[in-house]
DSSP file (Angstrom, degrees, kcal/mol; ACC not computed):
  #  RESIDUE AA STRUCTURE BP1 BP2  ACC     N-H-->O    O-->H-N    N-H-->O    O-->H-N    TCO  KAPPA ALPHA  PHI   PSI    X-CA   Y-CA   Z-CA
    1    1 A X              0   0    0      0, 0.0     5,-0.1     0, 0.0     2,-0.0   0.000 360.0 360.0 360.0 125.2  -76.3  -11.1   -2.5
    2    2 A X        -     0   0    0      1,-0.2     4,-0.3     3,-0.1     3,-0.2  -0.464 360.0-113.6 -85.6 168.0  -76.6  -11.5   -6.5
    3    3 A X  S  > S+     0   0    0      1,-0.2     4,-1.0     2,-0.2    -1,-0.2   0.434 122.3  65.4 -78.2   9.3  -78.5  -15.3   -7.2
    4    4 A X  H  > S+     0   0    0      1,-0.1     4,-1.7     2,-0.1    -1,-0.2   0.922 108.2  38.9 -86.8 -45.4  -74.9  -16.4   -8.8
    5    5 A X  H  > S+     0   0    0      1,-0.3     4,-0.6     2,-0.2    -2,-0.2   0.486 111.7  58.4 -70.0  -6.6  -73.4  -15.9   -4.7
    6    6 A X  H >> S+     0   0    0     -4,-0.3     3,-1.1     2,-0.2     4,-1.1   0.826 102.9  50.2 -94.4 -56.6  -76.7  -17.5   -3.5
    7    7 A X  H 3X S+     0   0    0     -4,-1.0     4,-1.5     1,-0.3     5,-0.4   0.874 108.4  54.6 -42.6 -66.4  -75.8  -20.9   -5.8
    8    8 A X  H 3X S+     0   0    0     -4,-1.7     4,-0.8     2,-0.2    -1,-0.3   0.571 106.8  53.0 -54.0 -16.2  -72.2  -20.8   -4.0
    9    9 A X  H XX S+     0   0    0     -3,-1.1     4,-2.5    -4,-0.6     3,-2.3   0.990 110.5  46.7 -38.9 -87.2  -74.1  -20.8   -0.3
   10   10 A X  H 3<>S+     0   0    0     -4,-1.1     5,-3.4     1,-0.3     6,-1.1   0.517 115.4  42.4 -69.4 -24.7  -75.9  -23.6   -1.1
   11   11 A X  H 3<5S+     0   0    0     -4,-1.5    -1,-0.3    -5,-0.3    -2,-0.2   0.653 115.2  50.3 -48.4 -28.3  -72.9  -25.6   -2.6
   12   12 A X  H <<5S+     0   0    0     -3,-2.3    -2,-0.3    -4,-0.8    -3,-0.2   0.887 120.5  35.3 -82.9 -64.5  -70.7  -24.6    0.2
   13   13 A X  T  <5S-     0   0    0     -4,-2.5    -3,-0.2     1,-0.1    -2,-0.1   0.334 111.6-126.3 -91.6  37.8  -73.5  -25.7    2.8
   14   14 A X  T   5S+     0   0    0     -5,-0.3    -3,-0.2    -2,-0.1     3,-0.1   0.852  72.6 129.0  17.1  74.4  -74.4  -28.5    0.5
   15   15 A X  S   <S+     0   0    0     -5,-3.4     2,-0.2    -6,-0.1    -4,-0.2   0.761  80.4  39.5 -97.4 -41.5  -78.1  -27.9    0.2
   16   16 A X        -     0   0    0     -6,-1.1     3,-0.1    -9,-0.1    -2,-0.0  -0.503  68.8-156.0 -96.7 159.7  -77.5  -28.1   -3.6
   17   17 A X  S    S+     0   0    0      1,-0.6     2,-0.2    -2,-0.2    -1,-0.1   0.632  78.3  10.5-123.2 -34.5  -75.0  -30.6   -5.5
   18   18 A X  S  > S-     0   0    0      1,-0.0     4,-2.4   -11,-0.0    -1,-0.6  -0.849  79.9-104.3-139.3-169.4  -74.4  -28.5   -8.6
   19   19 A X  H  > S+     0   0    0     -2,-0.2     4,-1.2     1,-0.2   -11,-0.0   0.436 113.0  62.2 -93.8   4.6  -75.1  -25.3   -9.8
   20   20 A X  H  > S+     0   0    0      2,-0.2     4,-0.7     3,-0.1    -1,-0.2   0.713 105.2  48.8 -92.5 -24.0  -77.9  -26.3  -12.0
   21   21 A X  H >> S+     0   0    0      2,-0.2     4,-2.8     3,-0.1     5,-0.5   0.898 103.0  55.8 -74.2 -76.2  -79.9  -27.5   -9.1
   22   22 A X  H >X S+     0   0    0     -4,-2.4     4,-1.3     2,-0.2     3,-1.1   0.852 110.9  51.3 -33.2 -59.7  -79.4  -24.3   -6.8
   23   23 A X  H >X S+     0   0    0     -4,-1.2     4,-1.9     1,-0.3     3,-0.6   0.789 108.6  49.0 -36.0 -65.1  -81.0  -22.7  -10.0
   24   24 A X  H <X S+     0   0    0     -4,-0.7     4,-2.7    -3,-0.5     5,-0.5   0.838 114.3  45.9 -36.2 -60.4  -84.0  -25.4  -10.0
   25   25 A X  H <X S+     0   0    0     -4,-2.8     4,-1.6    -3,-1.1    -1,-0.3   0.823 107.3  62.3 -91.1  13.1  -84.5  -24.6   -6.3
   26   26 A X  H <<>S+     0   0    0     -4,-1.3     5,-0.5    -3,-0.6     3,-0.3   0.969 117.5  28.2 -57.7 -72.7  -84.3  -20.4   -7.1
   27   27 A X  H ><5S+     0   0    0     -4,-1.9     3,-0.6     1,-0.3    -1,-0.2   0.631 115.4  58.3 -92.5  -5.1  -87.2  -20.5   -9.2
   28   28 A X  H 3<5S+     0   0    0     -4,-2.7    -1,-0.3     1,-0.2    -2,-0.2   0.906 114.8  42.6 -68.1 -37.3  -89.2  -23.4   -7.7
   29   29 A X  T 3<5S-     0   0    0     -4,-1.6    -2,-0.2    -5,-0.5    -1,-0.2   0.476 112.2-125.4 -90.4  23.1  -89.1  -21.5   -4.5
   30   30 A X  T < 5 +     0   0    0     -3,-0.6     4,-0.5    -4,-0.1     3,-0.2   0.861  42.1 169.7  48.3  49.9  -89.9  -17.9   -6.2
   31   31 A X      < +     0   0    0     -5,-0.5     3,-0.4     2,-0.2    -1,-0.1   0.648  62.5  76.5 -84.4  10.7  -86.9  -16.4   -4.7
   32   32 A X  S    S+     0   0    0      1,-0.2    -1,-0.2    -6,-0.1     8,-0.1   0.959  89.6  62.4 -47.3 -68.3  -87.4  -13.2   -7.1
   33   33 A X  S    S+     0   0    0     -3,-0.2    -1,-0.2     2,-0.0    -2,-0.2   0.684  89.7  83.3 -15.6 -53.1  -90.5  -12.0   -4.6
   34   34 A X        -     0   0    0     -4,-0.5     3,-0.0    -3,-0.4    -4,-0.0  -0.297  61.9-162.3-105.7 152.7  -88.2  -11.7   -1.6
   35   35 A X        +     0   0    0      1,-0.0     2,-0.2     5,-0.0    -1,-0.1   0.923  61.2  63.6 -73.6 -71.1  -86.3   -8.8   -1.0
   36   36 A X  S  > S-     0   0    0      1,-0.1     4,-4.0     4,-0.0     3,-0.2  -0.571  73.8-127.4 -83.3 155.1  -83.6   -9.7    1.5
   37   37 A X  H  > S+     0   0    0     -2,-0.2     4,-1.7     1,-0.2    -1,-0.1   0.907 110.1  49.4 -47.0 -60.5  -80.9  -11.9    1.2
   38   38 A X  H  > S+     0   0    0      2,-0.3     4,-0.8     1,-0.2    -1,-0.2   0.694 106.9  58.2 -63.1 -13.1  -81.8  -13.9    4.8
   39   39 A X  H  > S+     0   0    0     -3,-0.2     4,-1.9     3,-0.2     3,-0.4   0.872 106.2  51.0 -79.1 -51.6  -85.6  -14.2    3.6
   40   40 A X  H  X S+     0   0    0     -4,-4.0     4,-1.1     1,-0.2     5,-0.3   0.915 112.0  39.3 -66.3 -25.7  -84.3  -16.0    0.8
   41   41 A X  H  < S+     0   0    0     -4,-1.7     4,-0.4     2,-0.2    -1,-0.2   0.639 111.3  62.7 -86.7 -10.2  -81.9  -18.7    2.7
   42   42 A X  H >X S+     0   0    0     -4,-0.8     4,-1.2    -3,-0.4     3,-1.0   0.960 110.0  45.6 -61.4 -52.4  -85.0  -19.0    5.5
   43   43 A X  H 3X S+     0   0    0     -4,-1.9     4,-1.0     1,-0.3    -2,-0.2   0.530 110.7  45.8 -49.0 -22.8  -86.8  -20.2    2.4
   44   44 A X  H 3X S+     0   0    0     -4,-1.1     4,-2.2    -5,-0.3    -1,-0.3   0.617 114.6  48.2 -97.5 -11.3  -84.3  -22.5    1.0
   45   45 A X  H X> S+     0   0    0     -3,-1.0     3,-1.2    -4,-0.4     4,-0.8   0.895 110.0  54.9 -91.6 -58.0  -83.7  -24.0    4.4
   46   46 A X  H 3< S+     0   0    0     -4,-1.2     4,-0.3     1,-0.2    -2,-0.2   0.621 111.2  45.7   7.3 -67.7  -87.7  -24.3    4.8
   47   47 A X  H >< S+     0   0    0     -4,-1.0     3,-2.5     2,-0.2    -1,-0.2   0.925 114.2  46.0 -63.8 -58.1  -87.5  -26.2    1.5
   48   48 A X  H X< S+     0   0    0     -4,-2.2     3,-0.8    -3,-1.2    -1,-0.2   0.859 107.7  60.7 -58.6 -38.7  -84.3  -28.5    2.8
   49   49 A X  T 3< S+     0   0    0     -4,-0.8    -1,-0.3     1,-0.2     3,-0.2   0.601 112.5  31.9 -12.9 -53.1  -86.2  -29.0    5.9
   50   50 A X  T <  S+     0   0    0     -3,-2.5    -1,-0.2    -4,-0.3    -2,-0.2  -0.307 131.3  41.8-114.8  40.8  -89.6  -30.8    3.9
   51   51 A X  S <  S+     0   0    0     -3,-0.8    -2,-0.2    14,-0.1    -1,-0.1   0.287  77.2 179.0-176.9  34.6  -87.2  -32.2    1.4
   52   52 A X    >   -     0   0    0     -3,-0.2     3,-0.6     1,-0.1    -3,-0.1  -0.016  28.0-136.9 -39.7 129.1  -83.9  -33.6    3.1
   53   53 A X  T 3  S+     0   0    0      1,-0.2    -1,-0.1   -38,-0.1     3,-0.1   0.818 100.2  55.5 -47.0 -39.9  -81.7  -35.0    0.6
   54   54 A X  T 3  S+     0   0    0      1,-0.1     2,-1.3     2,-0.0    -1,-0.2   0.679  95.8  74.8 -63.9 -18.1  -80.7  -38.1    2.5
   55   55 A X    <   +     0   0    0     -3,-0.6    -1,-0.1     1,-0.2    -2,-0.0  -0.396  42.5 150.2-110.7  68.3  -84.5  -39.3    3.0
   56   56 A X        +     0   0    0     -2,-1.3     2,-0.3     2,-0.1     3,-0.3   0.483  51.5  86.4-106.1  40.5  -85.9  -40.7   -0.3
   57   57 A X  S    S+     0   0    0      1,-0.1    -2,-0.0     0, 0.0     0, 0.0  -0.472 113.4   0.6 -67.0 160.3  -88.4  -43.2    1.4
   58   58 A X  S    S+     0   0    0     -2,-0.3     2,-0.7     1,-0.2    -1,-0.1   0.643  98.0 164.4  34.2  56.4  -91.6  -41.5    2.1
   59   59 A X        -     0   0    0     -3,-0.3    -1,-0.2     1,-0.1     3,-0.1  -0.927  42.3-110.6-103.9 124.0  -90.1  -37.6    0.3
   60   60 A X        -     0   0    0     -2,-0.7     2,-0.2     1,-0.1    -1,-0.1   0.234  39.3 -98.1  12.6 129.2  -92.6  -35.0   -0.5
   61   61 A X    >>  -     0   0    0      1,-0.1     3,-1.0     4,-0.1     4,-0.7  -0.644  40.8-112.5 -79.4 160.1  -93.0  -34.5   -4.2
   62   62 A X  H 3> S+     0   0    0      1,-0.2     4,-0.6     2,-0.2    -1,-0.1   0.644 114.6  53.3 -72.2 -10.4  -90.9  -31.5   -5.0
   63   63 A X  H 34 S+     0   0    0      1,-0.2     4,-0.3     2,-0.2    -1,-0.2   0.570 111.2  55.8-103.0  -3.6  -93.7  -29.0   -5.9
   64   64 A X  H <> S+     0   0    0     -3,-1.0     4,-1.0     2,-0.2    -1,-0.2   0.553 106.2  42.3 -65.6 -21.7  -94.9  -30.0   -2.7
   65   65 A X  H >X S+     0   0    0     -4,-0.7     3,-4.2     2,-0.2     4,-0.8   0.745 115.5  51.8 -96.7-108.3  -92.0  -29.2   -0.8
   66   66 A X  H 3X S+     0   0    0     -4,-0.6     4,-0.8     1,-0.4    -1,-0.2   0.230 106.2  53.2  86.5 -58.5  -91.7  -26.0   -2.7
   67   67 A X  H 3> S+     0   0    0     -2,-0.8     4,-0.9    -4,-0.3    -1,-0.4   0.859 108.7  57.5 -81.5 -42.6  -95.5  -24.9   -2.0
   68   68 A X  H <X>S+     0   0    0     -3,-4.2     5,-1.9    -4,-1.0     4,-0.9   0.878 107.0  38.4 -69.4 -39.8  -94.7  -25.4    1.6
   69   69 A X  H  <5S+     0   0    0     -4,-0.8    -1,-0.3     1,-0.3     3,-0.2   0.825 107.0  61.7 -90.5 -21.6  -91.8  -23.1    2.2
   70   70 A X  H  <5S+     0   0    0     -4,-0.8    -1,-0.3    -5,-0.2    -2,-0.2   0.718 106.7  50.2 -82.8 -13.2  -93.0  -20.4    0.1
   71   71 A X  H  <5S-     0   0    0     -4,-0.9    -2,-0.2     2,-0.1    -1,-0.2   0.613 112.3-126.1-104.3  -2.3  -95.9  -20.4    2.7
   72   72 A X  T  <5 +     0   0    0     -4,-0.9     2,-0.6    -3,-0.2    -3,-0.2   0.941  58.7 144.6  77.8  45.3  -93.4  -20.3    5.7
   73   73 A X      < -     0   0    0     -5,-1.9    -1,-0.2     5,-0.0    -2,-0.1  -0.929  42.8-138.6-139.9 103.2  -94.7  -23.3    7.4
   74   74 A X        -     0   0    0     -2,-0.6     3,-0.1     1,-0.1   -27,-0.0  -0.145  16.0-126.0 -57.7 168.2  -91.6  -25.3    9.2
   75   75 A X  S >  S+     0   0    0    -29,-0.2     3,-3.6     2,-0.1    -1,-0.1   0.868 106.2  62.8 -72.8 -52.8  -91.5  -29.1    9.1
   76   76 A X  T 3  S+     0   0    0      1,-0.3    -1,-0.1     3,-0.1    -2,-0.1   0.335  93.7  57.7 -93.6  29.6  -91.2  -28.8   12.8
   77   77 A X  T 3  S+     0   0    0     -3,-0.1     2,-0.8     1,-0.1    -1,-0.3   0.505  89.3  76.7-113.7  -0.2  -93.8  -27.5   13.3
   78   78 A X  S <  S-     0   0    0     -3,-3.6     2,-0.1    -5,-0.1    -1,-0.1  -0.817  72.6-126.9-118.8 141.0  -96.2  -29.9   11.9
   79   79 A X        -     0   0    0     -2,-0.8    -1,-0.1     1,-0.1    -3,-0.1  -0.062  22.6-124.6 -63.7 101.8  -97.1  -33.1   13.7
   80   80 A X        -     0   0    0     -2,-0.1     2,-1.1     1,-0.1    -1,-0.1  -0.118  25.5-143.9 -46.5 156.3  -96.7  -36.1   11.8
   81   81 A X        -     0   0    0      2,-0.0     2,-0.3     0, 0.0    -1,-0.1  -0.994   7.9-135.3-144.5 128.2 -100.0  -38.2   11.7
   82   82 A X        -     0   0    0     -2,-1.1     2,-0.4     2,-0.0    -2,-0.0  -0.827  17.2-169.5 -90.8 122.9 -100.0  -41.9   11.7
   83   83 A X        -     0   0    0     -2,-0.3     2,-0.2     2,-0.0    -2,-0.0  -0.983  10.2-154.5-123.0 115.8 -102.3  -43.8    9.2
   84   84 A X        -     0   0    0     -2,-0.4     2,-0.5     2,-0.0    -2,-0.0  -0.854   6.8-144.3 -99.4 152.2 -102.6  -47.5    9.9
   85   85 A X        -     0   0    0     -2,-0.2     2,-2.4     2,-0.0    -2,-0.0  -0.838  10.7-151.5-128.8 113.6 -103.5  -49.6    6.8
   86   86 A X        -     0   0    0     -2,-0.5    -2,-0.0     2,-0.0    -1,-0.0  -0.310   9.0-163.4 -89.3  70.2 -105.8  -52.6    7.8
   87   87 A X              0   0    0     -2,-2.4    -2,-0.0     1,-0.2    -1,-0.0  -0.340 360.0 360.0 -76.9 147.2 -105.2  -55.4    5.5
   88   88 A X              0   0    0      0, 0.0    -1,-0.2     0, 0.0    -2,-0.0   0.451 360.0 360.0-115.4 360.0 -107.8  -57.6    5.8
């Protein structure tokens, strides 16, 4: 799959909103490195996964999100940790 048929995936399963963004998440998530076509789309659902579109309370920075899925580490797999904030 050339990266112009990769944008139309992720516009068709609306991961991406234009085609300038699927670009944005090609090379933030270094898909040159991967070989197959299905290693790149685990990675960009990785990415959508620590960076839902709908959730922009308490999102990830993007180079975070980014760093996370290139290292292959789901969201559901890691345990949210609760920090309570003691104002005194």
């Amino acid at each position: 799959m050339t990266d112009y048929n990769l944008y139309e995936w992720m516009l068709k399963e609306k991961i991406a909103s234009t085609s300038f963004q699927a670009a944005n998440i090609c090379t933030g998530l270094k898909l040159w490195q991967l070989e197959s076509t299905e290693e790149k789309k685990a990675r960009i659902l990785l990415y959508r996964k620590w960076r839902p579109k709908t959730d922009k309370k308490n999102q990830l920075p993007t180079y975070q999100a980014f760093d996370l899925a290139i290292a292959g580490i789901d969201r559901d797999d890691v345990i949210d940790r609760q920090i309570e904030l003691v104002m005194e």
